[in-house]
C-alpha positions as CSV (number, residue, x, y, z in Angstrom):
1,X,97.8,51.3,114.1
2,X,97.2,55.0,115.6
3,X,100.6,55.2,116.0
4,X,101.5,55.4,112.1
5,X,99.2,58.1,111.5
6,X,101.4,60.1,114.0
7,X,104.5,59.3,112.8
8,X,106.4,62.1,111.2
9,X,106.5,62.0,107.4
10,X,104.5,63.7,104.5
11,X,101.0,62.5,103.1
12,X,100.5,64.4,100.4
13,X,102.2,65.8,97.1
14,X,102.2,70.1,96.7
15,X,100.7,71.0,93.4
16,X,102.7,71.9,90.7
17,X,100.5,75.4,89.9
18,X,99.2,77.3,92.7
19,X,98.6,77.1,96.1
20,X,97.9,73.9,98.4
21,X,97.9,70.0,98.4
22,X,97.6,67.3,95.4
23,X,97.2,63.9,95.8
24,X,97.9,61.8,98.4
25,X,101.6,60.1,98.2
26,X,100.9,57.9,101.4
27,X,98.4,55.3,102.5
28,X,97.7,57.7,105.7
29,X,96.7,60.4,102.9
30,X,94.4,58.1,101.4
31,X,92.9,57.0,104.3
32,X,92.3,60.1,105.9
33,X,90.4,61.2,102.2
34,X,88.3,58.3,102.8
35,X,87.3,59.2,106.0
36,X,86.0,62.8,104.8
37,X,84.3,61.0,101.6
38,X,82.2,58.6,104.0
39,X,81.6,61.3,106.5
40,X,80.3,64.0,103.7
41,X,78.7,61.4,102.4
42,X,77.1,60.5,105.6
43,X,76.3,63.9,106.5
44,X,74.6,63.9,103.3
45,X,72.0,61.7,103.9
46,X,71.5,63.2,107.4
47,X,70.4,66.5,105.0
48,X,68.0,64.2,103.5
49,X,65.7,63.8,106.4
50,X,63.6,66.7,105.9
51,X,64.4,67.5,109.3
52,X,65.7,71.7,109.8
53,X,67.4,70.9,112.9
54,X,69.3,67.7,111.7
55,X,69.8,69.2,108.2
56,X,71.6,72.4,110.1
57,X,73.8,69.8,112.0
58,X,74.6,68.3,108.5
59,X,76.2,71.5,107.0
60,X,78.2,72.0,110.5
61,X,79.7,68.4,110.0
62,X,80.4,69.3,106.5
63,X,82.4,72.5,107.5
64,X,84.2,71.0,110.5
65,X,85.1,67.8,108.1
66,X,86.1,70.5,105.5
67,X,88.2,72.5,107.8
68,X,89.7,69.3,109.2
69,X,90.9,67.9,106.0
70,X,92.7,71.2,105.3
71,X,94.8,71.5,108.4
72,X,95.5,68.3,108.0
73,X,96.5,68.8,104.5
74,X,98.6,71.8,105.5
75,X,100.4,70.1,107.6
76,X,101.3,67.2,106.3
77,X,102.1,68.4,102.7
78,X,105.8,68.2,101.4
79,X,107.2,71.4,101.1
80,X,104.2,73.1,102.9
81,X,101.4,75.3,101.3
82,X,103.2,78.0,99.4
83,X,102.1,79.6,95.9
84,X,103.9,77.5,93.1
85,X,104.8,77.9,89.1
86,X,105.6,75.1,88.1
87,X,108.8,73.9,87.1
88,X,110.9,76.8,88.8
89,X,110.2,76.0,92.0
């Protein structure tokens, strides 16, 4: 099943106004916003511990999951990232 996530193709839809990524348009899109839900949401409950050190490698999961999720997104949007009007484009 690895192999269809590498398969060329686009995951998700460009937004009609401004800059970046809508929603997904393919099952891979949806899966991969899955993943980041359940691992924010797991790195959530690691913050919850009390714990500084373990709370500190929460928010570093967070930002690597949040940076991941945008490459991703960057790359595998139809028409690539670009700034967008609406209709005109």
């Amino acid at each position: 099943m690895l192999h269809m996530f590498l398969k060329k193709g686009d995951w998700f839809a460009p937004k009609r106004y401004g800059y970046g990524a809508g929603l997904p348009i393919a099952w891979q899109g949806w899966a991969l916003l899955a993943a980041y839900c359940a691992g924010i949401a797991g790195a959530l409950m690691l913050a919850q511990t009390g714990d500084p050190a373990e709370q500190a490698v929460a928010w570093v999961l967070i930002l690597v999951l949040t940076v991941l999720l945008i490459a991703i997104a960057a790359k595998r949007t139809r028409g690539r990232w670009k700034w967008r009007w609406g209709e005109r484009d």
